[in-house]
N, C-alpha and C positions, 0 to 999 in steps of 0.2 A: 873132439871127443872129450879133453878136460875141463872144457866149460861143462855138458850136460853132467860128467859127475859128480864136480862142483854142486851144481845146481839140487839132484840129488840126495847129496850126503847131507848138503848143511843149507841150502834156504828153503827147502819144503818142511823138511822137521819144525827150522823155527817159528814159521805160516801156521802149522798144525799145532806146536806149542801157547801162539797168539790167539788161535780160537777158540782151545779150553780154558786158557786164562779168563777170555774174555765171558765165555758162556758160564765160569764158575762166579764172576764177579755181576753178570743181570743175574744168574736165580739168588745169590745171596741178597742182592737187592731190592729183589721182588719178597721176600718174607718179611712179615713185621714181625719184629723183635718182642716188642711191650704191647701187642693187642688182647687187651682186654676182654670182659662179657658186656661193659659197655660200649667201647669200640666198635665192637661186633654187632651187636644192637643197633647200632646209629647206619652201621653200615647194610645192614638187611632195612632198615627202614626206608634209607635214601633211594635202595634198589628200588623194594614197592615203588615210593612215590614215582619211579623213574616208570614204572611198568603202568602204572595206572597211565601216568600222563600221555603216557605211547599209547593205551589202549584209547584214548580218548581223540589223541588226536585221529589215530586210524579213522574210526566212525566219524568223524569230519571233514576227512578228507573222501570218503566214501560219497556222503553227500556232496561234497564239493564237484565229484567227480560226477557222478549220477547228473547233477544239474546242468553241468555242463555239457552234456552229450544231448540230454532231451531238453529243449529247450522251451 
């Protein structure tokens, strides 16, 4: 019975102590500090280019696909 109280009292607290440390230390590392309006800028552009390119390949892969079914 003194081990589960053990258990308990003092190594779940310190488990649950480890996981707010750790989730306070990814979201402060997930924010930029120094982002910019050019930063920001560069970063909405890259998206674009990223969405375009997705949209492009889709429709190529669409024919890719279509061709390959009817042949």
């Amino acid at each position: 019975m003194l081990p589960w109280i053990i258990i308990a009292v003092v190594i779940v607290p310190l488990v649950v102590i480890g996981f707010v440390v750790t989730r306070r230390r990814t979201a402060a590392g997930e924010q930029l500090k120094s982002e910019d309006a050019e930063t920001r800028a560069r970063t909405e552009e890259e998206f674009a280019a990223a969405e375009a390119y997705d949209a492009e390949w889709r429709e190529q892969d669409k024919e890719r696909h279509r061709q390959e079914r009817l042949p």
